[in-house]
N, C-alpha and C positions, 0 to 999 in steps of 0.2 A: 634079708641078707642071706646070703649062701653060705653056709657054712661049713660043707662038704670038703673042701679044700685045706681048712683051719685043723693044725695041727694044737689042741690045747695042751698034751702033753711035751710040746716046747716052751711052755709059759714059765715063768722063774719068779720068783721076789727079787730077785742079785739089783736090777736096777728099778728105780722111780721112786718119788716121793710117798713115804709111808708114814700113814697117817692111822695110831691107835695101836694097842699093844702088839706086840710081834706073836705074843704069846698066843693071839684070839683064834679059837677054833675052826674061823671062818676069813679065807681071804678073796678080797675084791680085786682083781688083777684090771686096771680100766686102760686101754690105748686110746686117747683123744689129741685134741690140738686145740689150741685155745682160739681157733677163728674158723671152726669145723662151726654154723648154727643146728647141724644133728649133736655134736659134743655139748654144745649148751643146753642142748635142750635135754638132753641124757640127764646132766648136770643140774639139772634146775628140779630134773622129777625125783631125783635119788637123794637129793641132798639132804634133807630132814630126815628120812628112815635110816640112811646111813649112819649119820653124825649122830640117830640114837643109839644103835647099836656097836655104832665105833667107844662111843662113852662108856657104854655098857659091857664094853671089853668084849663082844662078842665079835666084832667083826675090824681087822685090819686091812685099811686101803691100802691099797699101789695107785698111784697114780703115775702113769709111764706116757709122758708128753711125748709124742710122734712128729717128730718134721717127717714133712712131707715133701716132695717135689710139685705137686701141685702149686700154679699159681695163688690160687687163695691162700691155701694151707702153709705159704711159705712166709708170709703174714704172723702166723701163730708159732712158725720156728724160729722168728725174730726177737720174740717177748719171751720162749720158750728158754732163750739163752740168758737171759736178766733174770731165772728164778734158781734160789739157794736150794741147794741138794741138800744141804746140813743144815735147815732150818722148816722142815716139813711144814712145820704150823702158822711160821710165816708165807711160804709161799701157796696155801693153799688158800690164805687169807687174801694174796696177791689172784687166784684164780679167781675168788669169787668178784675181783673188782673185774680182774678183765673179762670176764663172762660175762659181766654185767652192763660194761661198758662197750661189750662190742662191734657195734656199730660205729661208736665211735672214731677206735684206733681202726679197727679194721676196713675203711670206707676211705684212709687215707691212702694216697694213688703211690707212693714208693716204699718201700723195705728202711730208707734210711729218716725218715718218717714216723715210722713206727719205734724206732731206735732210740730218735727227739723224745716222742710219746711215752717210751717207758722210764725215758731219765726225767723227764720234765716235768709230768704229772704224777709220778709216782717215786723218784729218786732213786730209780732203780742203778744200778750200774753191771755191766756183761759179769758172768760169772764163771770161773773154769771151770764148768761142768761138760767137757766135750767128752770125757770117759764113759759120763750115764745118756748122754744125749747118745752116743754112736752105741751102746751096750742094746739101750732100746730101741736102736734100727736093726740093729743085728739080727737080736731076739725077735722082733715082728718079721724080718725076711725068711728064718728059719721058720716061724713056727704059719707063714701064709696068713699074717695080719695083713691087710691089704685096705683095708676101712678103717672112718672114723667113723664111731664111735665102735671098738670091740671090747668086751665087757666078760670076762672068765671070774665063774666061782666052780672051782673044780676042772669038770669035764664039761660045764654047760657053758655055752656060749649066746649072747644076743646081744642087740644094738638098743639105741634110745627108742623101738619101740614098746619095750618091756611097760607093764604099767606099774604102779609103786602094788598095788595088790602081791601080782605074782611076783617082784622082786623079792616082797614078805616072805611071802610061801615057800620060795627057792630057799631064802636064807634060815628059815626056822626049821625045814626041811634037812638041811646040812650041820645043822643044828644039835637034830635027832642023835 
């Protein structure tokens, strides 16, 4: 990923789902889409090391769901709208189904489809969350997020090919 382009000093906490004290020394700023298979995959290597050090009070996610205009990606700004901005812990319990599920919804051929899929297997219903959805397009256009997956702790920026080692090292490092 290029990241010559990436402004991280336009990154904010103001929008996304925050997950662990606000307090924590350490924040994970993540721009993903829940039908990106690089954002699952980010997701699937990070999830353990973070969720210890999110418990540990060290480290506070953001989780900033990205619609995209992308044909695929517009798939995951359809599910994107069925998760509670005021309920972090619910809906990041709702990401881990649909990361896991997605091939599932995601393989299904229309938008209104996927809409079925989030009320019918999950009971989900739209949420008014167009404030933090458009706050986190805004913020990704100002600061040259252009990818899924982009991933800021600080000033450093990478995508899902971080391995969980040097995630460690980054986060114990900022730490210091």
């Amino acid at each position: 990923m290029d990241i010559s382009k990436i402004k991280a000093n336009e990154i904010d906490t103001v929008y996304g789902f925050k997950i662990g004290n606000s307090n924590a020394p350490v924040k994970v700023v993540e721009f993903v889409n829940l039908s990106c298979p690089y954002c699952k995959k980010w997701y699937d290597i990070s999830k353990d090391l973070l969720a210890k050090y999110v418990e540990e009070g060290k480290v506070e996610r953001i989780i900033k769901l990205y619609n995209k205009e992308t044909p695929h990606l517009k798939k995951g700004g359809v599910i994107h709208h069925y998760l509670d901005y005021s309920d972090s812990k619910a809906a990041l319990e709702e990401m881990d189904y649909f990361y896991e599920n997605q091939n599932d919804w995601g393989n299904l051929s229309s938008l209104d489809e996927i809409a079925a899929y989030a009320e019918g297997k999950r009971g989900l219903k739209v949420q008014a969350n167009t404030k933090e959805i458009e706050g986190i397009i805004e913020e990704a256009v100002r600061a040259n997020v252009e990818l899924v997956p982009t991933v800021f702790i600080g000033q450093e920026i990478f995508d899902e090919h971080i391995t969980v080692s040097e995630l460690k090292t980054l986060i114990e490092n900022k730490l210091k």
